[in-house]
mmCIF file as Biopython writes it, N, C-alpha, C and O atoms, coordinates in Angstrom:
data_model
#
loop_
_atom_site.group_PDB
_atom_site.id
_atom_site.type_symbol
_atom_site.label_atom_id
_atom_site.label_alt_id
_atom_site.label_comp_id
_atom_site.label_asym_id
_atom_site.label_entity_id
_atom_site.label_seq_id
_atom_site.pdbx_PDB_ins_code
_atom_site.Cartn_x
_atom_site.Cartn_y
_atom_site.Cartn_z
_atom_site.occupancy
_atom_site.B_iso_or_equiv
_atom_site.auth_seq_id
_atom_site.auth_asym_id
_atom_site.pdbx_PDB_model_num
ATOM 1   N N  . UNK A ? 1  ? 0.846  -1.180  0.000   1.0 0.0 1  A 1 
ATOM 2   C CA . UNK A ? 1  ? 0.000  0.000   0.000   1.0 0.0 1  A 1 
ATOM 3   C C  . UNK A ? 1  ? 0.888  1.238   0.000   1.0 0.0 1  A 1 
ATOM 4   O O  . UNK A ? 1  ? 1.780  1.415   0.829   1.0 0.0 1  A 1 
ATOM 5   N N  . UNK A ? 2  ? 0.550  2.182   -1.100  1.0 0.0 2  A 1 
ATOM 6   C CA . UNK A ? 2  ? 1.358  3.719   -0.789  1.0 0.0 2  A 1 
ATOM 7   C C  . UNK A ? 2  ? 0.868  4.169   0.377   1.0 0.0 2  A 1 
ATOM 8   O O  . UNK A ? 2  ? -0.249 3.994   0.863   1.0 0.0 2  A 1 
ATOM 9   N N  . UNK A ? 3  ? 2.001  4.898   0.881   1.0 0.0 3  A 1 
ATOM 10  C CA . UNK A ? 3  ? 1.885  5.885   2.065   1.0 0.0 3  A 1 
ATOM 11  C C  . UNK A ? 3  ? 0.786  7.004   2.007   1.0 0.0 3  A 1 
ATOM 12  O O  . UNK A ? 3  ? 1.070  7.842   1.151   1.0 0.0 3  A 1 
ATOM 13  N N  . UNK A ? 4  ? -0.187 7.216   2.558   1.0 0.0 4  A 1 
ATOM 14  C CA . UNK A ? 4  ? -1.139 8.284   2.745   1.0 0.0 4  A 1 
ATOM 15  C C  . UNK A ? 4  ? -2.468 7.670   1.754   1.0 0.0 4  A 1 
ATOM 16  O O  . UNK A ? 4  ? -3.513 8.101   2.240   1.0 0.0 4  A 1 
ATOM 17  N N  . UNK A ? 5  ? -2.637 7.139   0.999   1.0 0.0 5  A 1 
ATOM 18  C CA . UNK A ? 5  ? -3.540 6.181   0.126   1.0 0.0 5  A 1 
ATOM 19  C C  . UNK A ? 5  ? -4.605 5.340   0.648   1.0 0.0 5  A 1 
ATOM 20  O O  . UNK A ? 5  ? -4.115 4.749   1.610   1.0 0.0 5  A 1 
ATOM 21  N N  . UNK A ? 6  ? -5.753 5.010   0.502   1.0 0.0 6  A 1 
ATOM 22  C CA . UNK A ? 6  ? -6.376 3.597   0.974   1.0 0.0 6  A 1 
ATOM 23  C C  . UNK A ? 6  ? -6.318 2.899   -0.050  1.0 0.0 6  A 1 
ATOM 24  O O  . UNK A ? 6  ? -6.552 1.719   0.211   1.0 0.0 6  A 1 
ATOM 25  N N  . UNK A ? 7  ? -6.121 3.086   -1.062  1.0 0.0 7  A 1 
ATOM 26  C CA . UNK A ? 7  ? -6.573 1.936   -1.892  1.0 0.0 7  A 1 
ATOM 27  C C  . UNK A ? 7  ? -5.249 1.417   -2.410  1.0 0.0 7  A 1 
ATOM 28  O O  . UNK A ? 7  ? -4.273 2.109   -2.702  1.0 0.0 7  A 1 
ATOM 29  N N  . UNK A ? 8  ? -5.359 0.020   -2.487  1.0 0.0 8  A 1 
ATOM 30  C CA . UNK A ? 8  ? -3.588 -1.068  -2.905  1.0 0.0 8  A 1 
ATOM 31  C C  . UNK A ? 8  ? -2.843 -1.025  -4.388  1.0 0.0 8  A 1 
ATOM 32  O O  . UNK A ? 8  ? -1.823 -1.606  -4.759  1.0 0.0 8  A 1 
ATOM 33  N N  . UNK A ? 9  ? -3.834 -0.016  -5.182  1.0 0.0 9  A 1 
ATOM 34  C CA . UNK A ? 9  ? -3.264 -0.111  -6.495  1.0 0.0 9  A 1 
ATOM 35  C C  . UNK A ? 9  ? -3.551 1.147   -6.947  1.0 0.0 9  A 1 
ATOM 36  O O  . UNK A ? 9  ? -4.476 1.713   -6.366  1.0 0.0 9  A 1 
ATOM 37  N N  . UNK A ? 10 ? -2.994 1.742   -7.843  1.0 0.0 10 A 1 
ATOM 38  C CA . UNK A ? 10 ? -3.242 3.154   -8.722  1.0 0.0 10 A 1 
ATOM 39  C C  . UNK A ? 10 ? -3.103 2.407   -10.012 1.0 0.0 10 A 1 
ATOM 40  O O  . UNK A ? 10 ? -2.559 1.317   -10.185 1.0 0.0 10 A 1 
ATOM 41  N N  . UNK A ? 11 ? -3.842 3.384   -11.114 1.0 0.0 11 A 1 
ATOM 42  C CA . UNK A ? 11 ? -3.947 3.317   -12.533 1.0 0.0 11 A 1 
ATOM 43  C C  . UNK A ? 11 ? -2.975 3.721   -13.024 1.0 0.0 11 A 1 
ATOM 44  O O  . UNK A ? 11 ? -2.177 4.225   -12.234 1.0 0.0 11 A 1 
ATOM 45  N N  . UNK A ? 12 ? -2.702 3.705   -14.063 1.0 0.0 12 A 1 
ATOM 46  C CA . UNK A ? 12 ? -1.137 4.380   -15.165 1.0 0.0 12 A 1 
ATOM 47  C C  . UNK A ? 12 ? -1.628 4.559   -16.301 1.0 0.0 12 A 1 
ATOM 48  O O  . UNK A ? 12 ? -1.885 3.514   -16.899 1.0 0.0 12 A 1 
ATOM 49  N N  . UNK A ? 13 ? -1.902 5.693   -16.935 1.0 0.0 13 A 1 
ATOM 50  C CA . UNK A ? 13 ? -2.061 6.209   -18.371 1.0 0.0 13 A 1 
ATOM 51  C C  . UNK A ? 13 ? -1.044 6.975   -18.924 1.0 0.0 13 A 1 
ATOM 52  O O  . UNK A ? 13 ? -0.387 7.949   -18.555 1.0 0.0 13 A 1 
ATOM 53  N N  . UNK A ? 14 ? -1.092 6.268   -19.913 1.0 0.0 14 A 1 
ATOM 54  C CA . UNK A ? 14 ? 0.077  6.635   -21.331 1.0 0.0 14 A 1 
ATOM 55  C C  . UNK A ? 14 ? -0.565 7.414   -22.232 1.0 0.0 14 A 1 
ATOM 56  O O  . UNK A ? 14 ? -1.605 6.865   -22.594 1.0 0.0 14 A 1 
ATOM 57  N N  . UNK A ? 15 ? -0.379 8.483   -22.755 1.0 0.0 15 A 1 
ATOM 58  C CA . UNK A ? 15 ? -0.935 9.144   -24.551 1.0 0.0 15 A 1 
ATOM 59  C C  . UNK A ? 15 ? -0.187 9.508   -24.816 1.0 0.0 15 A 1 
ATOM 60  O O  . UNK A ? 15 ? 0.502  10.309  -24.184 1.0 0.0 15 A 1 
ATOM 61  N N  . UNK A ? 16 ? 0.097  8.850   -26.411 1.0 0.0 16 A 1 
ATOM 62  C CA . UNK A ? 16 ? 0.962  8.978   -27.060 1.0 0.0 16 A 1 
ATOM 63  C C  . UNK A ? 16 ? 0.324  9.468   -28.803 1.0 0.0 16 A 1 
ATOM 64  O O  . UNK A ? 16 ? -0.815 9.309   -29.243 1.0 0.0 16 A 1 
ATOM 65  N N  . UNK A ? 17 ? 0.903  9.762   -29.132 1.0 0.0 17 A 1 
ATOM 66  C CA . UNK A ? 17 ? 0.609  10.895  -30.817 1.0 0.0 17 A 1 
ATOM 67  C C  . UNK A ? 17 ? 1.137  9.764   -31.831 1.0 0.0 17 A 1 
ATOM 68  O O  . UNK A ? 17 ? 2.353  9.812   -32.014 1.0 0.0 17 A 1 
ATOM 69  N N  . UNK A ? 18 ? 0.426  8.729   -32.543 1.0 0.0 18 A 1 
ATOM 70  C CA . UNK A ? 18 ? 0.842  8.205   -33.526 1.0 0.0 18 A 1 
ATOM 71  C C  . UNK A ? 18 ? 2.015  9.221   -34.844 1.0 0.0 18 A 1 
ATOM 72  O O  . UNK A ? 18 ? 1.774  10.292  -35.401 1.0 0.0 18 A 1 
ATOM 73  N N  . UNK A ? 19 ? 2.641  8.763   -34.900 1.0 0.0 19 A 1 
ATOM 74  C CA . UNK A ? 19 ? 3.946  9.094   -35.724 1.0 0.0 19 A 1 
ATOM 75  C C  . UNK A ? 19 ? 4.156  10.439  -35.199 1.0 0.0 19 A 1 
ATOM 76  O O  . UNK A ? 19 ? 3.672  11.501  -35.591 1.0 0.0 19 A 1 
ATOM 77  N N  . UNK A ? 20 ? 5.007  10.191  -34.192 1.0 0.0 20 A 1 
ATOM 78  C CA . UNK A ? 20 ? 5.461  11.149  -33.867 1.0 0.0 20 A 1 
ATOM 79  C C  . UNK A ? 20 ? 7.047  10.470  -32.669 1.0 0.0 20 A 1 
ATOM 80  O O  . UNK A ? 20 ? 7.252  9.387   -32.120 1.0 0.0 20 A 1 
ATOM 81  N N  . UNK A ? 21 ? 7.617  11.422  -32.711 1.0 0.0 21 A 1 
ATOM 82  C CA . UNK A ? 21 ? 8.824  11.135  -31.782 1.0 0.0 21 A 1 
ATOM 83  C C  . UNK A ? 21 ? 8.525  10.381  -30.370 1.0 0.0 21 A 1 
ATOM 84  O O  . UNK A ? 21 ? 9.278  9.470   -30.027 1.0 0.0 21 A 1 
ATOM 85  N N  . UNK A ? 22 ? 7.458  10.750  -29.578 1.0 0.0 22 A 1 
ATOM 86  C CA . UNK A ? 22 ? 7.241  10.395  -28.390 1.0 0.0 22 A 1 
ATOM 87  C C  . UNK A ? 22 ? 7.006  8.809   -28.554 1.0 0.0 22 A 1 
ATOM 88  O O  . UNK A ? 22 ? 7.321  7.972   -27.708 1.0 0.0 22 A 1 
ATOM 89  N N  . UNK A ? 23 ? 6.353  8.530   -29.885 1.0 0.0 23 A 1 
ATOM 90  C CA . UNK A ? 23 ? 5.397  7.149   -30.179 1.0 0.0 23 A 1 
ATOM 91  C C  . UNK A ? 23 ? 7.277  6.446   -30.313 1.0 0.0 23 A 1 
ATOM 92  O O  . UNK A ? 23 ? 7.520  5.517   -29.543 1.0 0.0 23 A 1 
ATOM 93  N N  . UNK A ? 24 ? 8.280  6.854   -31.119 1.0 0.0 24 A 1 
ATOM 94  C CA . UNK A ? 24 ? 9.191  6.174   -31.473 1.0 0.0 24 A 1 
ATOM 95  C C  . UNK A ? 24 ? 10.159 6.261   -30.364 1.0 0.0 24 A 1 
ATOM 96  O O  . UNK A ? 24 ? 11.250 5.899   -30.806 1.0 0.0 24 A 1 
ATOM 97  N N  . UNK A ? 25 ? 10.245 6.593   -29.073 1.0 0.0 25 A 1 
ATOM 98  C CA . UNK A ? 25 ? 10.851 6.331   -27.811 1.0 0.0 25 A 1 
ATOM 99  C C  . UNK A ? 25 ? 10.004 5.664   -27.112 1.0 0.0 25 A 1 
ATOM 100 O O  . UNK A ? 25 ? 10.483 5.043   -26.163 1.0 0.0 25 A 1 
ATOM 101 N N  . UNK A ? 26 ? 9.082  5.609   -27.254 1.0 0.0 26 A 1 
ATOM 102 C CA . UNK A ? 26 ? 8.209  4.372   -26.573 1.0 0.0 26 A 1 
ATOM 103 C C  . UNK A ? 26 ? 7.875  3.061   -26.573 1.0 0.0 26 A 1 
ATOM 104 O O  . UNK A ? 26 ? 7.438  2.273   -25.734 1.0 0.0 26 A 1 
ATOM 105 N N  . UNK A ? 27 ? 8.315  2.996   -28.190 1.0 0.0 27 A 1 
ATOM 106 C CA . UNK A ? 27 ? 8.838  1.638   -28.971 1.0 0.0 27 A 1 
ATOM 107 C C  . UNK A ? 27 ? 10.118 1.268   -28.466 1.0 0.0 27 A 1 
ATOM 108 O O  . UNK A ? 27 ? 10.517 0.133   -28.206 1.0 0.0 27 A 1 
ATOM 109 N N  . UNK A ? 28 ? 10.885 2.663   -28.325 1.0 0.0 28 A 1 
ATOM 110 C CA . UNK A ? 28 ? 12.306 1.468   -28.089 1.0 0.0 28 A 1 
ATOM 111 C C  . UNK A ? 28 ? 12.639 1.136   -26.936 1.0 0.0 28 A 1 
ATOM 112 O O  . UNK A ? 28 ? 13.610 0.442   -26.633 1.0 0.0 28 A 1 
ATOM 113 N N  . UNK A ? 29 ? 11.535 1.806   -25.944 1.0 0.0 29 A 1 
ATOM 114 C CA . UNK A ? 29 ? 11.967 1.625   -24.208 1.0 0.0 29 A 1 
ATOM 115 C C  . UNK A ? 29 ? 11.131 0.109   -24.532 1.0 0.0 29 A 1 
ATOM 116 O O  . UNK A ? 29 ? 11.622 -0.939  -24.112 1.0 0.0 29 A 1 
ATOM 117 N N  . UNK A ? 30 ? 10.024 0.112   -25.199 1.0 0.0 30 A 1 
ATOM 118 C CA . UNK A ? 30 ? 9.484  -1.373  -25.188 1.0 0.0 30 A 1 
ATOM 119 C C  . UNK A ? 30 ? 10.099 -2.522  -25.732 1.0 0.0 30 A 1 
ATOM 120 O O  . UNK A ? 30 ? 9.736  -3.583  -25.225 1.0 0.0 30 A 1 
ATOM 121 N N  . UNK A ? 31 ? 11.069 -2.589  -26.778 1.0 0.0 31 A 1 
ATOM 122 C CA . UNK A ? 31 ? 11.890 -3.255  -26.973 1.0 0.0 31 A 1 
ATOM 123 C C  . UNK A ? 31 ? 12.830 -3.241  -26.073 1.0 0.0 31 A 1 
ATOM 124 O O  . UNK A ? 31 ? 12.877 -4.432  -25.768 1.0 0.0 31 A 1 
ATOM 125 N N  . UNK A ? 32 ? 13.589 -2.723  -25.457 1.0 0.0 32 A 1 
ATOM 126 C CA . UNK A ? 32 ? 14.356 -2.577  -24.597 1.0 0.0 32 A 1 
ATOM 127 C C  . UNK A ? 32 ? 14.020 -3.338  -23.091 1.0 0.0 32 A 1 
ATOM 128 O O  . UNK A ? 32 ? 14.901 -3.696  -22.310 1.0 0.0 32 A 1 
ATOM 129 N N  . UNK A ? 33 ? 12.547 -3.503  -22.866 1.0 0.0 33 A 1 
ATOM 130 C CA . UNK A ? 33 ? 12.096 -3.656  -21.712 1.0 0.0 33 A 1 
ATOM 131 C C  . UNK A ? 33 ? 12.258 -5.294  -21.833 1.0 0.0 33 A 1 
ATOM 132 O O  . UNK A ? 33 ? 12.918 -6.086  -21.160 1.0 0.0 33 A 1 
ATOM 133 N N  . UNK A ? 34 ? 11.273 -5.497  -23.112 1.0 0.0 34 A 1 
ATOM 134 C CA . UNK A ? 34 ? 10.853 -7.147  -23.821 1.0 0.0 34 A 1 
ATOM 135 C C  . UNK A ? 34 ? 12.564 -7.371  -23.341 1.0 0.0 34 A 1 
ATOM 136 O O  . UNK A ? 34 ? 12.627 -7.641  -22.142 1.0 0.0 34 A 1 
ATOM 137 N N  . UNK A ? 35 ? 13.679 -7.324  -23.897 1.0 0.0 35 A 1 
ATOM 138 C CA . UNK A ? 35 ? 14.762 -7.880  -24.275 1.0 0.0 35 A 1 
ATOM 139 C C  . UNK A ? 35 ? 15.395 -7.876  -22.515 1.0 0.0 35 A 1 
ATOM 140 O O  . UNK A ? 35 ? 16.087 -8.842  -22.192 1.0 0.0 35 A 1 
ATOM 141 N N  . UNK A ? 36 ? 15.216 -7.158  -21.827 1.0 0.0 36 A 1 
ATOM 142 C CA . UNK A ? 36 ? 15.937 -6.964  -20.849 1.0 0.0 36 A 1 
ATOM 143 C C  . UNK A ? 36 ? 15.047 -8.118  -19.681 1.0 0.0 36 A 1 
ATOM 144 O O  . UNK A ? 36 ? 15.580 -8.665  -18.715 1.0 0.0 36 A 1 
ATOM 145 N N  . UNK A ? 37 ? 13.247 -8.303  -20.207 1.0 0.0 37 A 1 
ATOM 146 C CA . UNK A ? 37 ? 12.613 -9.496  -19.272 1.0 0.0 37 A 1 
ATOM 147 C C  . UNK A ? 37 ? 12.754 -10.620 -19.740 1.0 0.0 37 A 1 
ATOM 148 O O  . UNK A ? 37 ? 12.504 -11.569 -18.998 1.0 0.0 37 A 1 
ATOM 149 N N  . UNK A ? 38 ? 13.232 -10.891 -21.222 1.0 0.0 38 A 1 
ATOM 150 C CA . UNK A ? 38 ? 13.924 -12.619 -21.385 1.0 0.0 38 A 1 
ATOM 151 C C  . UNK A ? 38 ? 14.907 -12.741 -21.200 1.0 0.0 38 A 1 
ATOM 152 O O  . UNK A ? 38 ? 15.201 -13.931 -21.082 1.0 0.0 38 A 1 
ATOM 153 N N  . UNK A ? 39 ? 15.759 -12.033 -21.084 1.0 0.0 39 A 1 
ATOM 154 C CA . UNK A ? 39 ? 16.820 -12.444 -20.071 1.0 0.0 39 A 1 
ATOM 155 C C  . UNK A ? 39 ? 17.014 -12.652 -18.491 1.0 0.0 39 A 1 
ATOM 156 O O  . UNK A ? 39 ? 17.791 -13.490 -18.033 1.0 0.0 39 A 1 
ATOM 157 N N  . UNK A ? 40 ? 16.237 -11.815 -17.724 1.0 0.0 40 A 1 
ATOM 158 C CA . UNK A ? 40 ? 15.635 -11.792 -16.936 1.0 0.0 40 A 1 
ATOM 159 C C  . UNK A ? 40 ? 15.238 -13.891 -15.894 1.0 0.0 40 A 1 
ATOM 160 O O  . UNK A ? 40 ? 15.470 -14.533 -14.870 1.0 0.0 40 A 1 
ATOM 161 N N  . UNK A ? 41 ? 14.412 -13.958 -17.486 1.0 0.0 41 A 1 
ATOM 162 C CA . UNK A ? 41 ? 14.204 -15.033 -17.453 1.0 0.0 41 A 1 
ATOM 163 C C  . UNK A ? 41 ? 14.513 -16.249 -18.183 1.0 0.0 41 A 1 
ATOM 164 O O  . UNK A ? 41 ? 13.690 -17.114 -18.483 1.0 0.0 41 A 1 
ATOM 165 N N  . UNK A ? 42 ? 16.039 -16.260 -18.511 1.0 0.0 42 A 1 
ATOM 166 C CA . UNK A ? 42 ? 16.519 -16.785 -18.875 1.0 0.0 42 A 1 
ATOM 167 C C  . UNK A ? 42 ? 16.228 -17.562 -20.574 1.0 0.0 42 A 1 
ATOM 168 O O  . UNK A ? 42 ? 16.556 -18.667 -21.005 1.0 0.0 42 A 1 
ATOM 169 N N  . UNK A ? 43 ? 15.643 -16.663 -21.074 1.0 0.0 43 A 1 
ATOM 170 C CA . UNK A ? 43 ? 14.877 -16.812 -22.888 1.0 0.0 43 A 1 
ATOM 171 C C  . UNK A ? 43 ? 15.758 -16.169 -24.171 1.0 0.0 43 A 1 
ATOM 172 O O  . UNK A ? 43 ? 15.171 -15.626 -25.107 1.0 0.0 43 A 1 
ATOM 173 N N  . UNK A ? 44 ? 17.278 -16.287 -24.123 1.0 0.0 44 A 1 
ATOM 174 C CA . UNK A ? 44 ? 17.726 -15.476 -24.395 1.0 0.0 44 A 1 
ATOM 175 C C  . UNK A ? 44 ? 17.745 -15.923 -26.003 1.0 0.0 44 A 1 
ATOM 176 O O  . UNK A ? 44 ? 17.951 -15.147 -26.936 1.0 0.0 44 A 1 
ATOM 177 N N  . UNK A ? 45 ? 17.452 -17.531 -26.122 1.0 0.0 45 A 1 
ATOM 178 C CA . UNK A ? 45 ? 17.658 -17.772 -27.564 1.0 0.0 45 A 1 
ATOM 179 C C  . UNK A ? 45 ? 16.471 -17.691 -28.502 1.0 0.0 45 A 1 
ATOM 180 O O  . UNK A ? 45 ? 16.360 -18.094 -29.660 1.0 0.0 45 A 1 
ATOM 181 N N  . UNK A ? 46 ? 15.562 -17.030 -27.662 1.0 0.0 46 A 1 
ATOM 182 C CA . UNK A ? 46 ? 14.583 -16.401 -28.466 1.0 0.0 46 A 1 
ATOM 183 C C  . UNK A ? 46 ? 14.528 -14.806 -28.960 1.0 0.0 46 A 1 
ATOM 184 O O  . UNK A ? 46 ? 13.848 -14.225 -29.805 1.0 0.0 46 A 1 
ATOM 185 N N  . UNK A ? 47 ? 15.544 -14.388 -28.052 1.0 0.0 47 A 1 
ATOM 186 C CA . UNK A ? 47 ? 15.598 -13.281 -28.466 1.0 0.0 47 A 1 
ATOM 187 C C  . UNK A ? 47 ? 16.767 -12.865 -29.473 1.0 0.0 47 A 1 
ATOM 188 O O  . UNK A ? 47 ? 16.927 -11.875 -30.187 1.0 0.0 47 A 1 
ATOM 189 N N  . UNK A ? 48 ? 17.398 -13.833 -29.281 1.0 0.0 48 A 1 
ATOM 190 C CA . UNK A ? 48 ? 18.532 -14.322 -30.365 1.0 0.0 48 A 1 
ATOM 191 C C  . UNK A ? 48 ? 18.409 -14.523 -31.698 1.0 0.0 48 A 1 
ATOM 192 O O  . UNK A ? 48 ? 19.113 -14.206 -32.656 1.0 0.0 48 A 1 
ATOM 193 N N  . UNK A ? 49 ? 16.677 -15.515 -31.506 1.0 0.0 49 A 1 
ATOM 194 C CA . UNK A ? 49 ? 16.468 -15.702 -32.624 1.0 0.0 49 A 1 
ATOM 195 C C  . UNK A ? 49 ? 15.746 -14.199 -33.669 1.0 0.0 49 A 1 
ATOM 196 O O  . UNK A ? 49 ? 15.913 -13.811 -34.825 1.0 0.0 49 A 1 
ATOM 197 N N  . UNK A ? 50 ? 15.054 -13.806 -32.680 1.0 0.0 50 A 1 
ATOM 198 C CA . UNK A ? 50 ? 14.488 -12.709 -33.391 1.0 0.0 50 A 1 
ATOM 199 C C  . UNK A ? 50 ? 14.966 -11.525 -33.823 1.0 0.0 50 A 1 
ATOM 200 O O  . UNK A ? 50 ? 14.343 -10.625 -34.386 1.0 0.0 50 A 1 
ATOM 201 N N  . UNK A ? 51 ? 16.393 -11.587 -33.455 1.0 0.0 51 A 1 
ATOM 202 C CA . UNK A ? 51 ? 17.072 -10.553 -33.752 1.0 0.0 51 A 1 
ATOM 203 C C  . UNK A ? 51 ? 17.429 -10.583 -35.454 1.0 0.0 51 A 1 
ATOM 204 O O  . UNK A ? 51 ? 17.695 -9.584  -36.124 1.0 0.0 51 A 1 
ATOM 205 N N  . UNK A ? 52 ? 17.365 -11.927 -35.930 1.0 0.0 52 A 1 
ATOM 206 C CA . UNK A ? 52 ? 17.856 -12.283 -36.842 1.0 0.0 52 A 1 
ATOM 207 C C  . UNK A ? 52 ? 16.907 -11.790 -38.308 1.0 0.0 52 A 1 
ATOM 208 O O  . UNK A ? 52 ? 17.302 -12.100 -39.432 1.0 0.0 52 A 1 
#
């Protein structure tokens, strides 16, 4: 639970501007994220593979 809060979870909203710069750093933090949680979890030759 956050400090000063009752409730155990908050929402998260994203807007983002199709073709635009913000949309193409958001792609690469998401690639970045994908690649950094199969390794994570030990999936690395899938990401190996897809690099290809």
């Amino acid at each position: 639970m956050r400090h000063g809060h009752e409730n155990p979870e908050i929402g998260l909203y994203r807007y983002v501007v199709e073709r635009s710069f913000d949309r193409c750093m958001w792609q690469i933090v998401e690639r970045k994220a994908k690649f950094i949680s199969q390794i994570m979890r030990g999936h690395l030759d899938v990401v190996v593979a897809s690099l290809r």
